[in-house]
Each structure stands twice: as C-alpha cells, then as structure tokens.
C-alpha positions in Angstrom: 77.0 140.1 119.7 78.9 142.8 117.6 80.2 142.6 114.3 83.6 140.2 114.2 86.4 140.7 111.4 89.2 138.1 112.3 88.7 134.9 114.8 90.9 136.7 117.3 87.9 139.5 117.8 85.7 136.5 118.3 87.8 134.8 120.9 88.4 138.7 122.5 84.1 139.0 123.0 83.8 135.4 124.5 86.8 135.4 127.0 86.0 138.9 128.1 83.5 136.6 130.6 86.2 135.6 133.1 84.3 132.3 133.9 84.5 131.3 130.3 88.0 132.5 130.0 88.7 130.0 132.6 86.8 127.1 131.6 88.6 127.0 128.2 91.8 127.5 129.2 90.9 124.6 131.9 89.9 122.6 128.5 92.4 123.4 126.3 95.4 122.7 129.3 96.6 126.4 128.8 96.9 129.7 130.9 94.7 132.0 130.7 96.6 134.7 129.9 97.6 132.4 126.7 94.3 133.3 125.3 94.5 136.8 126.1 97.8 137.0 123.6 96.2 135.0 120.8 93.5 138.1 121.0 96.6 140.7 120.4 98.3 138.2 118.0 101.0 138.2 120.6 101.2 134.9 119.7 99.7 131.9 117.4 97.9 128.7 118.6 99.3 125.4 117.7 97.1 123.6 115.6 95.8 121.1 117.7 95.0 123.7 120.6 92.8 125.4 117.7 91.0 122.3 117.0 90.3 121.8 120.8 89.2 125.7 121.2 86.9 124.5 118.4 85.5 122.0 120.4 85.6 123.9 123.5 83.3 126.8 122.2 80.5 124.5 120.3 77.8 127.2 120.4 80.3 129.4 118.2 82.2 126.6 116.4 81.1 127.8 112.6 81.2 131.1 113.1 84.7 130.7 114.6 86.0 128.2 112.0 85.0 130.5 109.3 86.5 133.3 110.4 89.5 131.2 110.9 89.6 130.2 107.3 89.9 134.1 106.7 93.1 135.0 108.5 96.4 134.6 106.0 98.5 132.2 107.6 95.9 129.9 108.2 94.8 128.6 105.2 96.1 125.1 105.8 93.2 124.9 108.2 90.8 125.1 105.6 90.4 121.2 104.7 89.8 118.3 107.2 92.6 119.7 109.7 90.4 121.8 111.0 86.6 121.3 109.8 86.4 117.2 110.1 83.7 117.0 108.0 85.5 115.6 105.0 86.9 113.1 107.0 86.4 109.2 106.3 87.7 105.9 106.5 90.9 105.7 104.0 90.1 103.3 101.2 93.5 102.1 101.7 93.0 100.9 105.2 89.7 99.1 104.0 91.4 96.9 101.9 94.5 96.3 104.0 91.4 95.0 106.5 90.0 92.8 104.2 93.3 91.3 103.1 94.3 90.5 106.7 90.6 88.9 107.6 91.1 86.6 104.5 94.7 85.7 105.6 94.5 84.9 108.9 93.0 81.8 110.3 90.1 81.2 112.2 91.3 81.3 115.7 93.2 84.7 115.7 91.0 86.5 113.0 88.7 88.2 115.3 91.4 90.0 117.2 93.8 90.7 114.5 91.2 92.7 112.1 89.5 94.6 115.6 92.7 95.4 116.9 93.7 96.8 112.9 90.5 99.1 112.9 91.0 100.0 116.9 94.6 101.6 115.9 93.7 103.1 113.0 90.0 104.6 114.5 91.8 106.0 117.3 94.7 107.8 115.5 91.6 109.3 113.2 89.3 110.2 115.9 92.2 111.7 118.6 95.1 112.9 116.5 95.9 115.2 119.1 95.7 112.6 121.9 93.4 114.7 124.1 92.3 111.7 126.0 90.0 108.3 124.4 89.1 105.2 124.6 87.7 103.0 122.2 86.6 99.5 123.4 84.6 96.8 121.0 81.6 95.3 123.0 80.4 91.9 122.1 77.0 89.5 123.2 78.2 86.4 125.3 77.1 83.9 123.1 73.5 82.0 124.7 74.0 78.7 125.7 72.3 76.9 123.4 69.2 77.8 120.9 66.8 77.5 123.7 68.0 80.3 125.7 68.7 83.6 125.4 71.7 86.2 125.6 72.0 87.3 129.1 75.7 89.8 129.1 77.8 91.6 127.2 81.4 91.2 127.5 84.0 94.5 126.4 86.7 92.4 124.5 89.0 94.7 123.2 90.2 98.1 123.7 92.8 101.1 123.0 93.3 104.2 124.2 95.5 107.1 125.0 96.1 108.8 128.4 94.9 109.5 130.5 93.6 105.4 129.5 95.9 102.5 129.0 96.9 101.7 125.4 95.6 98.2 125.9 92.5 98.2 127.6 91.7 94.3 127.2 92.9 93.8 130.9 90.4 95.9 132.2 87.9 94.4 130.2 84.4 93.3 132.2 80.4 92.1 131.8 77.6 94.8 131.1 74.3 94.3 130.7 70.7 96.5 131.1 72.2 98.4 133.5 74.9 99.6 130.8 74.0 102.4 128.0 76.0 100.1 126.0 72.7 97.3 126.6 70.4 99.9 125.9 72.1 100.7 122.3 72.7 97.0 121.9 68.8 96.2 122.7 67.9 98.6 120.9 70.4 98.7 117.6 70.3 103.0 117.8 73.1 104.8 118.8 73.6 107.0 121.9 75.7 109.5 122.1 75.7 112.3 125.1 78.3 115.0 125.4 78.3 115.9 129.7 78.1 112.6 131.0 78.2 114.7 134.2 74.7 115.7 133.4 73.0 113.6 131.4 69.3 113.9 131.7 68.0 110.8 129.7 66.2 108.1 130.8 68.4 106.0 129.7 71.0 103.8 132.1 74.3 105.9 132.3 77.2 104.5 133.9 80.4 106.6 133.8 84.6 105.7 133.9 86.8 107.4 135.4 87.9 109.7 132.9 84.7 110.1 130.7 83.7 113.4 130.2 81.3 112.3 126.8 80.8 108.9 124.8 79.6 108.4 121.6 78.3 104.2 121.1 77.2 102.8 117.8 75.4 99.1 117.6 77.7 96.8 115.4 75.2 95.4 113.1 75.0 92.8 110.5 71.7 91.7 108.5 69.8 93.5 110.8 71.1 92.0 113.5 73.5 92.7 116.3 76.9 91.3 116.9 77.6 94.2 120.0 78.7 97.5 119.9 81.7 100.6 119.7 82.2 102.2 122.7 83.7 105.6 122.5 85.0 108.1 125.5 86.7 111.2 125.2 87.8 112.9 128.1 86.6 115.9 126.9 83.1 117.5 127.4 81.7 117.8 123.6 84.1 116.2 121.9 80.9 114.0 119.6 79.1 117.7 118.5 80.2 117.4 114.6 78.0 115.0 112.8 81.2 114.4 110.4 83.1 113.1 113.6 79.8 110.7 114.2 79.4 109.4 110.9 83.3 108.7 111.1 82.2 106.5 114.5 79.1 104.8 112.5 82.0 103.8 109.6 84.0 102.5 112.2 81.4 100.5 114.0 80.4 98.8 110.5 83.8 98.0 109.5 84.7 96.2 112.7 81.4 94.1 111.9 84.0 92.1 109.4 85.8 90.8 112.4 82.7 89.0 113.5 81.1 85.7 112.1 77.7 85.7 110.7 76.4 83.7 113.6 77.9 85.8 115.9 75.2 88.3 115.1 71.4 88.3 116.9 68.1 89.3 116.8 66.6 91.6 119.1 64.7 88.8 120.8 67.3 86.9 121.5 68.3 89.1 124.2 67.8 89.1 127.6 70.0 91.0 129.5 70.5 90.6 132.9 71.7 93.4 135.5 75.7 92.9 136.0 77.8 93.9 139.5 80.1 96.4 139.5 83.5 96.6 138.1 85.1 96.4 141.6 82.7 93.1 142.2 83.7 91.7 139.0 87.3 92.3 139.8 87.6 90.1 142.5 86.3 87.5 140.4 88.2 87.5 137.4 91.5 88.2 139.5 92.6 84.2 138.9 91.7 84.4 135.6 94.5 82.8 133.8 94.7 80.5 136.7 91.7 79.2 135.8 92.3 79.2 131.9 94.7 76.5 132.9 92.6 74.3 134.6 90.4 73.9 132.3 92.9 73.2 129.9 94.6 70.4 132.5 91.2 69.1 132.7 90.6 68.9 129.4 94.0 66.7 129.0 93.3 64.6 131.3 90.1 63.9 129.6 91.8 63.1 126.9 90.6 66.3 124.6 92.7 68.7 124.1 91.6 72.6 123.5 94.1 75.3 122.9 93.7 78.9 125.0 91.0 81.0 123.0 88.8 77.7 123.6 89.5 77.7 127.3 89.0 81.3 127.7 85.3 81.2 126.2 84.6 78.5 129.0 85.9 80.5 132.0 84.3 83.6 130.6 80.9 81.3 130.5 81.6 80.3 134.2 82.6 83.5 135.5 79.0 84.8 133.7 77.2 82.5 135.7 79.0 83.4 139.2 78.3 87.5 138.3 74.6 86.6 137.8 74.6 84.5 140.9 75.6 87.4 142.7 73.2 89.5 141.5 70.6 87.3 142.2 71.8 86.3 146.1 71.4 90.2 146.2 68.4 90.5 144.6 67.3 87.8 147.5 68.7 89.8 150.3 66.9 92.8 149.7 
C-alpha cells in the first residue's frame, strides 16, 4: 500500500474495494456514498461514526488513528475519545461502590452494587450505544457440602438496543454446554470477535444479536463466584486490549457484590448440560406464581420467608426439573 498523508487518503485506498466499501458502511449504518465524501472532505464524520470506522477496519486501526491524530480539527481525538487505551474504572465510581455495599443491608446488597457497576460498565464500554449487553453470571449454590455445583444461573443484566435495558426477565440456566461454563470451569477468559465463525473447540452458543462477546471469570481468592458476560452487536468490537482490561476491571469490581462463600473451587463444579432457552421458557413462565406458593406454604407452616428467600427455592426446583429433562432425553436417545 502507497504512501498515506491524511486518514482520508487511507480511507480513499481501502474503500476503493467495492466489497469493503459496503461492508463498512453496512457496519457503521451509513451510505456508502457517505464514505466517498469523507475522502473529498465533502464532509466530517461524527465522532462516534469515527470510533466505529475504527473498529470496523481492525487490520488498519493504528495506522488510521494516527493519521487521524494528524488532521487539524481533530485533535480532541487524541486522548481516550478515540484511542481507549487510557481508559479505566473512575476512582470516583469505586468508592461510590464501596459506600453503597457497606450501606445497604444484606438482602438487597447483591443487586444494588451489580446493578451500580452494570450502568456504569455499559455507559464506559458503549458510549455510542452501538448495540451490548452485559449480563453477571452466577454458580447455583450446591446443595449441601456433599455435592457439587451443577448450573449457572445469568442474574442480572443491561443493555442497549437492539437488547432490553433490563435483561433480568430473560434471565436463564447454562452449564458445559455454555462458553460461559467453560470460562467459569476454567477461571480464563474467552473472548472471540465473529461468533459467526468461531473455530475453537470450545462450546459456543450465540443470542440473537451477538455478533462478538468478550467473558471474564469473577474471581475471589482463587476461586470463582461466576462470571461477566459481554455482547456487542458488532463484529470486533473486543480487538483493543485497553477495552479488555477495562472488561477484566469490571469483572473484579462486581466480585464486591458477592459473599466470600459465594465463591468456589474448581472442583466443586460439576456442570451439567442445560436445555434450551425456549425449553426453559416454558418452565419458568409461572414463575412468580410459584414464588408465592412457596411463600403461602411457608405461612402456613408457620415460618415466614420474605421474596429473595422464596426465589432461591423456586430457582433450586426449577434446576432440578431442567436437569430432569435433560436426562429423560438423555434416556430417549
């Protein structure tokens, strides 16, 4: 490739391929002829549709951010608004976290601090809201110290569209099947940017609107309490190692909301193969039905438990009925 004096040249060279002109207009939601005109400084790109023509041209991301740098006009790209590499939790957000986990009691102090560091990962990782979902991942608790963890269970979620902002509804059971009980198993992140073609050996299971994922264990001790789930509906979106380390930070701060015992070693786990989501729908479609009748039950017996204490029963017995499934099918075939 010739010499380059201004990003614009750059950009000229790459889209004079008509196939790559059209994939990154595709990407960046743009005609284009839109990219033609940046070329001839027709016109300017917004800021955020530079930082996604960043991400949309990885192979010639540093060459293209330096020349960027270069152009007057532009120099207010030349910190973490464009190159995310200086980017970090705020300290100020780290306290406010800790404040809140020592002021809130017991029974609401999981969900309160995940859904603090949820908001404020989300705005950091996908200020342009491109398209992400960020869902915490926890180990179903074993039933007693003679057996072992069997599921995961996604607790808590955010995201922007094409996702819901609350994604706790949607909420369901993974387990070795998952790449989200491979990282847990395992304590190492995975991360792949084309969940289209993936070729690891590892189990991949795609949403609907996944294009990559990034997931980080959540650790503690050297043990694990579950793990970050991260989805982008954009191909590539996890190349910067900045934007990664960002995802690691996250994943350890949201290790506050969990108790010590909440945490487990790699033997205790025993994952079991879930059903699919549209299984596991139909089961937990009476779910707050059955929240109450455990909690009428419990009256009646004469010991009271409030919700959060109900809901960990229901999820225990709808854990049972999901591996009863899978084992009737197991059976059958």
């Amino acid at each position: 490739m010739s010499e380059q004096h201004s990003w614009r040249d750059l950009l000229r060279i790459i889209i004079n391929d008509t196939h790559e002109r059209q994939r990154i207009a595709s990407e960046l939601g743009l005609n284009p002829i839109t990219l033609v005109r940046w070329t001839t400084q027709e016109t300017d790109p917004r800021p955020q549709n530079l930082r996604r023509l960043l991400d949309a041209i990885p192979q010639h991301r540093d060459q293209m951010l330096e020349l960027i740098r270069d152009e007057d006009g532009f120099e207010e790209f030349s910190n973490a608004g464009m190159d995310d590499s200086s980017k970090d939790i705020p300290a100020f957000f780290c306290t406010s976290v800790f404040t809140a986990r020592a002021a809130t009691n017991d029974s609401m102090r999981y969900r309160t601090t995940c859904n603090m560091v949820l908001q404020q990962a989300l705005g950091q990782l996908d200020p342009d809201r491109t398209g992400m979902s960020i869902t915490v991942v926890r180990c179903m608790p074993p039933r007693d110290e003679h057996t072992r963890i069997r599921s995961l269970r996604e607790s808590l979620g955010q995201g922007t569209p094409p996702w819901q902002a609350d994604l706790e509804q949607q909420a369901m059971f993974l387990g070795a099947e998952s790449l989200a009980g491979y990282v847990v198993a395992s304590s190492r992140p995975f991360v792949t940017q084309n969940v289209d073609n993936d070729q690891s050996y590892v189990p991949l299971a795609r949403g609907k609107y996944e294009r990559s994922s990034a997931i980080y264990p959540i650790l503690y001790a050297g043990r694990t309490g579950g793990c970050l789930i991260v989805s982008s509906a954009q191909y590539n979106y996890f190349l910067s190692q900045s934007r990664l380390n960002l995802i690691k930070n996250y994943a350890d701060l949201i290790a506050v909301a969990f108790e010590p015992e909440e945490f487990y070693n790699p033997e205790d786990l025993e994952l079991w193969i879930m059903p699919d989501q549209e299984i596991q729908k139909q089961h937990f479609a009476n779910f707050r039905q059955r929240v109450a009748t455990v909690m009428l039950e419990a009256a009646r017996n004469k010991r009271a438990i409030n919700t959060i204490e109900a809901e960990k029963i229901v999820w225990r017995q709808l854990e049972d009925e999901l591996i009863e499934v899978m084992l009737n099918e197991f059976a059958n075939t």
